[in-house]
N, C-alpha and C positions, 0 to 999 in steps of 0.2 A: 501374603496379602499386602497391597500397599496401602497407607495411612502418611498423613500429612500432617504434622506437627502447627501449632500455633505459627509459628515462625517460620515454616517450610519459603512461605511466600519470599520472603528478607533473600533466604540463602537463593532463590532464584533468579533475585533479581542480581546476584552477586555471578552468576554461572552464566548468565543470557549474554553472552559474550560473541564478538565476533563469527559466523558462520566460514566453515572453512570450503564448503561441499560446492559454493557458488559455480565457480566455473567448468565443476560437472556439467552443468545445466545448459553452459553456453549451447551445446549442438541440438539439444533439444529446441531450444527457444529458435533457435535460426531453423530448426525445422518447420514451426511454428507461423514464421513471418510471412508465408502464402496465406495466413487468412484476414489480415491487418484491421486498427478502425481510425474513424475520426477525418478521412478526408470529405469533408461535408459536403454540401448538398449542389451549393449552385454555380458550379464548375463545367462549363458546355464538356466535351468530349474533346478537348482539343489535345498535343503532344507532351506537352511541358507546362506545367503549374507548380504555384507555391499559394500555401494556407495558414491562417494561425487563428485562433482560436482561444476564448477565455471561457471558465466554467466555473462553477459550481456548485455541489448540492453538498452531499455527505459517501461515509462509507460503515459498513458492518461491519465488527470483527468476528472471527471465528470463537464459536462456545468455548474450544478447548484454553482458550486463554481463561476465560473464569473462573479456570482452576488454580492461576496464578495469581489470583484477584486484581484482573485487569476488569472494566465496564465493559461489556460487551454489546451495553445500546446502542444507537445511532447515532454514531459524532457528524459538525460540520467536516467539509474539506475543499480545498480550494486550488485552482491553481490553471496553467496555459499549454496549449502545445503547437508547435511548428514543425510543417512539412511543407514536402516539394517532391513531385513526383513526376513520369512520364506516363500515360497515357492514366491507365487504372490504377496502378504501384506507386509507391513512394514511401520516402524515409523523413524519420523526425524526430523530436525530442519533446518529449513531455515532461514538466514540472505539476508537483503536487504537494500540498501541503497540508495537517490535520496535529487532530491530539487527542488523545485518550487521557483516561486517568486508572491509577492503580492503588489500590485503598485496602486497608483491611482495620478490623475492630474487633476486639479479644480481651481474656482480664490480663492476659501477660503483655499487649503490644496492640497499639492505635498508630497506623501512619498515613498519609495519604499524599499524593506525587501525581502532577500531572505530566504524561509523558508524548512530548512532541516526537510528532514523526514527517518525516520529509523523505520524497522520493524523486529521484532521477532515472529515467528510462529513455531506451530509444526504443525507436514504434517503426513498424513498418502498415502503412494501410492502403487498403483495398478498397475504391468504390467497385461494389458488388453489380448493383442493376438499380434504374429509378420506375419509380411508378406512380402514377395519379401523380407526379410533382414532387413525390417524396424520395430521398436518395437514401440506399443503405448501405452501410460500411462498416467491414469489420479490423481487427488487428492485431499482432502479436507485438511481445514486448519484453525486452529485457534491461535489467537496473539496476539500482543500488539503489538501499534505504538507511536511513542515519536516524536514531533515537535516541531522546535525548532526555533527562529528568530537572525537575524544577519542583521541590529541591531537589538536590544531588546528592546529600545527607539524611540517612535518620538515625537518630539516638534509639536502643531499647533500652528502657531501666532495668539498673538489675539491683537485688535488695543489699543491702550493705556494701557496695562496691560503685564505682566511677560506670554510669553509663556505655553500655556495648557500642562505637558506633560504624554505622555500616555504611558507606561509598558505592552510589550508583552509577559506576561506570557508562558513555558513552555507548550505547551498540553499534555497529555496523553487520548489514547484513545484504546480499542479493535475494535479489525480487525477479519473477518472470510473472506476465499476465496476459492473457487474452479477452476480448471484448468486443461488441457492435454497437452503432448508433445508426439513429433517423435523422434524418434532419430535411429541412424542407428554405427554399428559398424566401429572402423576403422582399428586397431590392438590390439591384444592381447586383454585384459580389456580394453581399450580407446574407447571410443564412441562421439559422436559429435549428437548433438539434436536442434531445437527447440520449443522453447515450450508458451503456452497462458496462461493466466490467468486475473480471475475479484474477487478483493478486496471489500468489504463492509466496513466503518467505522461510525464513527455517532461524530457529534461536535455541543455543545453546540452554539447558533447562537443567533444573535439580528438584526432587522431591524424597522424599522420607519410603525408606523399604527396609521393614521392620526393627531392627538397630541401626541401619545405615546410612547413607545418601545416595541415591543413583545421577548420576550425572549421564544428557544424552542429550542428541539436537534431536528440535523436533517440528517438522510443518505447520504452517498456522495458514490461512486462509482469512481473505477480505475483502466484503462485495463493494463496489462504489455504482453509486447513479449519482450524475451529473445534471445539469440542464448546461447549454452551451450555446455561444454565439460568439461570431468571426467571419472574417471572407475567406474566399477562395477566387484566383485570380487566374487567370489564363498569360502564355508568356509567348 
């Protein structure tokens, strides 16, 4: 039976170390990029375009992190993306930025760490079909995520002895995601969208199994809605 020690949390955040499985995933994800998002709305049908776009809303993390005693509400997140494509297709690069916090409170160990996360992907998307005015687009996506803590130290006390202390390493990890938007024109090249999407990533974990520790990566998932506005220009 598995049980989670006061502390389990600490030793996780020591194991959530670089992902090694990432570039498994590559042929996946490029199988992926026929369904793409984000090439908005008010781009006639012409051969060759380029687009860029600002957003922001927030995103969900997945429950199974509350095991780790990450927040699992709805954070901001922010962030732009650039493409250029031929006709419906195109390639780009989307920036993202956000943060979580991870916290626990116990009679043996009180810590709390907010932990930045930033993502770099490249995006393939697809304008699908318009209608009534409104354009929809979807897309694949593959990345790297960097997280990061502030602080990057916690002390545990321990009784008659010098404080345990623990070093929260930098993570690195790969990300793939899929996702679709609306988006509708507003003048000229200006458009106004928004738009869904759900993240994959995987972090190295540890938790308590009966006397021991198990150490294993493990999947985590994260939904993002945006709201979005940018042009799309004809070449």
């Amino acid at each position: 039976m598995t049980s989670r020690s006061p502390i389990d949390s600490l030793w996780s955040n020591r194991a959530m170390r670089r992902s090694k499985h990432g570039w498994m995933r590559l042929g996946v994800v490029l199988g992926l990029t026929c369904m793409g998002t984000i090439v908005h709305a008010s781009a006639a049908k012409e051969d060759r375009w380029v687009a860029g776009h600002l957003f922001g809303g927030g995103w969900l993390s997945d429950t199974k992190l509350g095991l780790y005693d990450w927040d699992t509400s709805a954070r901001p997140a922010f962030g732009a993306e650039f493409a250029a494509g031929w006709k419906r297709m195109g390639f780009g690069i989307r920036f993202i930025s956000g943060h979580n916090e991870q916290r626990t409170q116990n009679p043996v160990v009180f810590y709390s760490t907010r932990v930045h996360m930033r993502a770099v992907e490249l995006t393939a998307p697809v304008r699908l079909f318009d209608l009534g005015g409104f354009e929809l687009s979807g897309s694949g996506s593959f990345g790297r995520m960097w997280l990061s803590y502030d602080p990057d130290q916690l002390e545990i006390p321990i009784v008659d002895s010098e404080p345990l202390r623990v070093d929260l390493d930098p993570i690195e990890t790969w990300t793939m995601s899929v996702g679709g938007a609306v988006s509708h024109a507003v003048v000229g090249p200006i458009d106004v969208g928004l738009s869904a999407r759900h993240r994959w990533f995987e972090l190295d974990t540890a938790h308590r199994v009966g006397d021991g520790i198990a150490y294993q990566s493990q999947r985590f998932g994260q939904w993002e809605i945006q709201l979005e506005t940018g042009w799309t220009v004809d070449l």
